[in-house]
N, C-alpha and C positions, 0 to 999 in steps of 0.2 A: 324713125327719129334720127335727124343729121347732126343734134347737143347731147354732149354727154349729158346725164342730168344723174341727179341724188333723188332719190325717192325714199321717201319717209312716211309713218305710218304717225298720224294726228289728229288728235277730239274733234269732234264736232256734235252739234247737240243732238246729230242723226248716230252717234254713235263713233266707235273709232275709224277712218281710212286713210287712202295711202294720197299722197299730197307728192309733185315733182317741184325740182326747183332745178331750172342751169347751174352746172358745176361752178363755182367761185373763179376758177380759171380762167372761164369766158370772158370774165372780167376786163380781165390783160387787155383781150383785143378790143376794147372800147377805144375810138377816137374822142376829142374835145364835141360835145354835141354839134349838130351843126343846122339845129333851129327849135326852136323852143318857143312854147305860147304859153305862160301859166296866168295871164287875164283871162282864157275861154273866152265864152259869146255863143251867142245861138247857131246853131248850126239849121240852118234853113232849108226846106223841100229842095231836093234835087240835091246836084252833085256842086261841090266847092275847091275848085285845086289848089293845094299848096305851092307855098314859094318853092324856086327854083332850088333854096338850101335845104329844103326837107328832101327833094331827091336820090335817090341811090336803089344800090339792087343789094349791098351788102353792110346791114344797118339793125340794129334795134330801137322800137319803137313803142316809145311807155305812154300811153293814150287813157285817161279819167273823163266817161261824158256821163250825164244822166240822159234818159231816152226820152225823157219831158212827153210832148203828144205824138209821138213819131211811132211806125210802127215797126218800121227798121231804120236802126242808126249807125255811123260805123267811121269806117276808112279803108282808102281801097290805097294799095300798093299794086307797084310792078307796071303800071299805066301806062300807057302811050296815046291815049287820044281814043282809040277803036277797043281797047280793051284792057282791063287790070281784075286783080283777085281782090275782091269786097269780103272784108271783114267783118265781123257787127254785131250788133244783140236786134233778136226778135222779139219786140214787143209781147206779141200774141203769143207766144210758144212761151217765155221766160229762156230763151238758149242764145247763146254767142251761136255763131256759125263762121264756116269759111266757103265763100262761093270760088268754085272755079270752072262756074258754065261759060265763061268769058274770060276766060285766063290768057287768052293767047292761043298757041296751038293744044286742042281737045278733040280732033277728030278723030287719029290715031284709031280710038278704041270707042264704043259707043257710052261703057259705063264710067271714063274719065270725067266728063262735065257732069261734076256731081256738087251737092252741096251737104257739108261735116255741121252736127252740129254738138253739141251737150249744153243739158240745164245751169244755170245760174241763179243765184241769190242775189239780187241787190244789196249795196250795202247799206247801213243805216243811213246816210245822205240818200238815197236813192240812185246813185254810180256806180257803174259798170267800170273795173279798170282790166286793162289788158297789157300785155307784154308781151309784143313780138317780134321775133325774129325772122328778118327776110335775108335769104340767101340764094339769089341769081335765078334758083328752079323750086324754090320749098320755101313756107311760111310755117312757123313754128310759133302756138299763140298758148300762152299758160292764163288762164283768169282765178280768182277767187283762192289766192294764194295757194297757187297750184293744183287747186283740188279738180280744176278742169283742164284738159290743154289738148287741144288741135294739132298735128303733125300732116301737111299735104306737097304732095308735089306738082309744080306747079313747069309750065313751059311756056315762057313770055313769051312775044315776040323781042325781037332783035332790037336794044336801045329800049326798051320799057323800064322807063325808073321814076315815074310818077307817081306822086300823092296825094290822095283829096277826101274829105269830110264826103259824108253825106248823110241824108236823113230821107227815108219815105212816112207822105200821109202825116207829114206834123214834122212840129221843130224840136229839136236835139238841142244840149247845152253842151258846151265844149267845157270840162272841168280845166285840164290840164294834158298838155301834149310838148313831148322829147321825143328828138329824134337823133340817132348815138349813128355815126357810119361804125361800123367794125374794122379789124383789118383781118385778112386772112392766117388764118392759123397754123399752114404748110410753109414750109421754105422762107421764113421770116428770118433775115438777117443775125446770126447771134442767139438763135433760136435754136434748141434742141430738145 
C-alpha cells in the first residue's frame, strides 16, 4: 500500500468489518480536476479512449457505471496504445478486479501478470463506484466504501498515460466520471 490510509471497523448487515479510507491529507495534493463527464452514456463493446485531459500517470480517478448487459466493464489507466492496467467489475463473478497481464513490462517474473480481484455489492441503483489512485507504477482502487480496495504494482511502459471506458459482451452505462491530477507529496515547495 503506497497511501497512508485510516482503517476503521463498520456495520454492515454481514455483521461488523474493517473498512480503509485515504488519509484526509491526501487531500492537499488534489489539483483543479482536469476532466469530468457527469451526463455518462453507454459505454459500448470494446474499448473507448478518453480526451487527451483525462490523461496522467499521477491522478485520482472517481468513476460511477452500472454494468448494464456487459460482462466486464471498467477503465483502463496508464495506456499507450499496446498496453494499460484494466480496472473493472465482473459481471459473472460480482468482483471489481485489477488486470495487470498487459500492464506494460510483466515478463520479469512469471506470477507478475496476474489479475486481483474481491467481491462487490451493487448499490441500490445497480453502480459499481470506484476510487482510484494511479501513481506512475501502482493503482490503488477502494470500492463499496472502503470495504474493498485493490493495492498493485504496476510497470508501464515509458510515456503510458492514457485513459479509456470499456465494456465486454454488452454495454455499460457511464454514471459519472472525475479525473483529479495529484501533485507529488515529497519536496513540495513550503512543504514540510
Amino acid at each position: 500500500m503506497s497511501l497512508p490510509r485510516e482503517v476503521q471497523l463498520t456495520q454492515t448487515p454481514d455483521g461488523p468489518r474493517l473498512a480503509q479510507k485515504v488519509v484526509k491529507q491526501v487531500d492537499k495534493l488534489a489539483i483543479k480536476p482536469s476532466y469530468t463527464d457527469k451526463k455518462g452514456g453507454a459505454i459500448k463493446a470494446g474499448t473507448t479512449p478518453l480526451p487527451a485531459a483525462a490523461s496522467g500517470q499521477v491522478q485520482r480517478v472517481d468513476i460511477t457505471f452500472a454494468p448494464g448487459t456487459a460482462k466486464k466493464s471498467g477503465i483502463t489507466v496508464l495506456g499507450d496504445g499496446k498496453s494499460s492496467t484494466v480496472i473493472g467489475y465482473d459481471s459473472t463473478t460480482g468482483k471489481i478486479f485489477v488486470d495487470r497481464t498487459n500492464s506494460g513490462n510483466t515478463t520479469f517474473h512469471p506470477a507478475f501478470a496476474s489479475v486481483e480481484d474481491a467481491p462487490v455489492i451493487l448499490d441500490k441503483k445497480g453502480n459499481v463506484t470506484l476510487q482510484v489512485y494511479v501513481d506512475r507504477s501502482s493503482v490503488e482502487v477502494f470500492s463499496g466504501d472502503g470495504l474493498r480496495t485493490i493495492t498493485d504494482q504496476v510497470f508501464p511502459n515509458a510515456g503510458a498515460d492514457k485513459m479509456a471506458l470499456f465494456a465486454e459482451g454488452g454495454t455499460a452505462q457511464l454514471k459519472s466520471l472525475t479525473v483529479t491530477p495529484m501533485e507529488g507529496s515529497m519536496f513540495l515547495p513550503g512543504k514540510k
